[in-house]
C-alpha atoms as one frame of an Amber mdcrd trajectory, in Angstrom:
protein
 101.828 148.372 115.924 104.842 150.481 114.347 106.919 151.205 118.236 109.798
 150.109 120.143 107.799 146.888 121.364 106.678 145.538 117.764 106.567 141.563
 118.410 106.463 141.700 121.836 102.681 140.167 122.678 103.284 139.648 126.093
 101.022 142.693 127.101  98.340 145.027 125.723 100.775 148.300 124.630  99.615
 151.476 122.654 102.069 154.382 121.525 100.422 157.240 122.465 100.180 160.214
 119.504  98.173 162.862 119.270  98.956 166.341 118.427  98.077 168.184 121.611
  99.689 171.438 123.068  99.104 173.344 126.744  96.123 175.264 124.670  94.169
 172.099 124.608  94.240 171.061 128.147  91.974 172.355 130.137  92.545 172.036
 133.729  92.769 174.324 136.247  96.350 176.840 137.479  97.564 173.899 140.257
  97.461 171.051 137.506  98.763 172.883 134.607 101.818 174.594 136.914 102.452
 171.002 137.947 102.383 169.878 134.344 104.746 172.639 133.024 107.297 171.557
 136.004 107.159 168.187 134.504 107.478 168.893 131.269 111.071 171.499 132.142
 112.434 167.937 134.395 111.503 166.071 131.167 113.501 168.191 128.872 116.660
 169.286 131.318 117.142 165.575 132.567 120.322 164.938 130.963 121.581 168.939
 130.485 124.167 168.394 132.748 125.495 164.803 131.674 128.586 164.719 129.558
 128.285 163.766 125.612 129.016 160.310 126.066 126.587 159.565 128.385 124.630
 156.639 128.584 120.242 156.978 130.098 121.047 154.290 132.659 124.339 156.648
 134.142 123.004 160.058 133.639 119.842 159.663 134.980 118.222 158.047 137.489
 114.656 158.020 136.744 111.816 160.084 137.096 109.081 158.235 138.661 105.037
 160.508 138.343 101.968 160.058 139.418  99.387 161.310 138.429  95.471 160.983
 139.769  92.297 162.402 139.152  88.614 161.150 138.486  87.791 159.743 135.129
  87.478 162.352 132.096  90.106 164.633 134.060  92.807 164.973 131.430  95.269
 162.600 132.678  95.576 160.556 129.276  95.188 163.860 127.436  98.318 165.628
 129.453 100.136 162.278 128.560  99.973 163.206 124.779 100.939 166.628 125.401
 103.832 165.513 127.266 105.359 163.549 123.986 104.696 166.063 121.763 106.144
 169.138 123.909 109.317 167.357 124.818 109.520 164.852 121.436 109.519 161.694
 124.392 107.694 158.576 122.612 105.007 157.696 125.345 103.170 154.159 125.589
 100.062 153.548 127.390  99.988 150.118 129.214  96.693 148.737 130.732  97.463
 147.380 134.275  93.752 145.992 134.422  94.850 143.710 131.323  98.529 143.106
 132.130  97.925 141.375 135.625  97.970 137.680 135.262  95.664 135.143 136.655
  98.607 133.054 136.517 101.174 133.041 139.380 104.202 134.667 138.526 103.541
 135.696 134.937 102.592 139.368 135.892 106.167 139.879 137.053 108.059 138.352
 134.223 105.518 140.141 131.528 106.555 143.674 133.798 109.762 142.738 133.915
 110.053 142.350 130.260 108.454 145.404 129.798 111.100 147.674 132.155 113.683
 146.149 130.325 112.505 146.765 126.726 111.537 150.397 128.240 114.843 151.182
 129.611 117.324 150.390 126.924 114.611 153.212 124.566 114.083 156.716 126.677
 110.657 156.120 126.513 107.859 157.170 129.169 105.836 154.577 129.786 101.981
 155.332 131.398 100.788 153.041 133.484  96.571 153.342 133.332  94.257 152.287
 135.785  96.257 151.490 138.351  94.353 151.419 140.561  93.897 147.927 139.148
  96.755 146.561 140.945  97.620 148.777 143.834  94.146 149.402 144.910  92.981
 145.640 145.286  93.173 143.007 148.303  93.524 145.137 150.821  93.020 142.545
 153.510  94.728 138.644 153.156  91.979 135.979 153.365  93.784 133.539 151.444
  96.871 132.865 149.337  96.002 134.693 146.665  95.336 137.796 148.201  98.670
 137.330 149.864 100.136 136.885 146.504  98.543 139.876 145.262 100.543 141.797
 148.055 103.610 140.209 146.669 102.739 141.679 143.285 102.432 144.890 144.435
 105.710 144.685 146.695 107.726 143.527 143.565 106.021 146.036 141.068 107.116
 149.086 143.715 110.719 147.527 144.038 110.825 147.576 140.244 109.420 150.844
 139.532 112.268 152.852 142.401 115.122 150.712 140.572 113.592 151.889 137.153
 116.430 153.919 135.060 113.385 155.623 133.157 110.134 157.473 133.234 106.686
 156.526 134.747 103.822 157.522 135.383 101.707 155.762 137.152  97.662 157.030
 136.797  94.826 156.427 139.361  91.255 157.642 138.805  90.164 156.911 142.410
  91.193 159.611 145.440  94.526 158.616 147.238  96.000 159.367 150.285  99.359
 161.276 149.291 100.833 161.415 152.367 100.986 157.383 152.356 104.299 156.115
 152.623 103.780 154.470 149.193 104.661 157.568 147.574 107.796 158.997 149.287
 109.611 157.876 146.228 107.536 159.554 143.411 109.227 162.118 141.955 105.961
 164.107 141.270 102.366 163.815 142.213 100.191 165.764 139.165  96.485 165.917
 140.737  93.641 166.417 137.611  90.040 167.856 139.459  86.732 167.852 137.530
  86.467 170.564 134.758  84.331 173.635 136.449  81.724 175.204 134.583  84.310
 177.537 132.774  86.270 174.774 132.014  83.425 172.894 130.652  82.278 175.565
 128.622  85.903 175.799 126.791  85.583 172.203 125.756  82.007 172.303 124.261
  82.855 175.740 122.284  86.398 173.913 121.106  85.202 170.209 119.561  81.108
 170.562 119.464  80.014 172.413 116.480  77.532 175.241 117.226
């Protein structure tokens, strides 16, 4: 893998590239107004900074989420993202990065933050539903560790001098207090029949 994280094994990483543009997402006004407003924090973050600025002191990190059924366009709006603002984004896996081994996930996160902040990279956190949708009740010590993950992994992400976006296929309760400190909450709905229609006549051959 030719990125930022070459010889780092420590987690399952892609660079995400693929020459998208607005003109090949399809989702409806809502999302793609959303995405735009993104994409204009993305490129003005640092307008105002002076020339010798460093990422960690002129910004303070953007933190996005973004949710939506499987097959929505999240991934896709990811790759437009890099290639409208020229932002290098990686895809991590949380439902491969989360350790059966106490305290690994944390140090293999950690690690990753780190490498992540020191590059101006976005990094997109898929399925993560993985960890911040499991154990919802404490039977035993692991699912009370499992809270802990999630509690460090939040504390992490608001300290994070970078940008994330964290994606969930399954429906979420916005108004939670878990997202008071996102930045940005990007919401991808199933493709109506229009929509549909746009995709077929644009990558099947008639």
């Amino acid at each position: 893998m030719n990125n930022i994280f070459d010889g780092e094994e420590f987690f399952p990483i892609e660079k995400l590239t693929l020459p998208l543009s607005h003109n090949d997402l399809n989702v409806n006004e809502k999302t793609m107004t959303a995405i735009l407003k993104l994409e204009e924090l993305l490129k003005t973050r640092n307008r105002d900074s002076s020339p010798n600025y460093t990422t960690a002191d002129a910004f303070s990190g953007l933190r996005v989420v973004f949710t939506g059924p499987t097959g929505t366009g999240k991934k896709l709006a990811a790759f437009q993202l890099a290639n409208e603002t020229g932002i290098e984004v990686y895809r991590i896996d949380l439902s491969k990065i989360v350790s059966k081994y106490i305290g690994e996930t944390e140090k293999n996160l950690d690690k990753l933050f780190s490498c992540a902040e020191a590059a101006d990279v976005i990094l997109y956190f898929d399925e993560a539903d993985a960890l911040f949708g499991k154990r919802t009740r404490i039977r035993d010590n692991h699912d009370r560790y499992g809270n802990m993950e999630v509690s460090w992994l939040l504390q992490r992400i608001y300290s994070f001098h970078g940008i994330l976006i964290l994606a969930f296929n399954k429906p979420l309760n916005t108004e939670s207090p878990f997202f008071n400190r996102f930045d940005l909450i990007v919401e991808f709905e199933k493709a109506e029949n229009s929509q549909r229609q746009k995709i077929w006549k644009k990558y099947l051959p008639f």
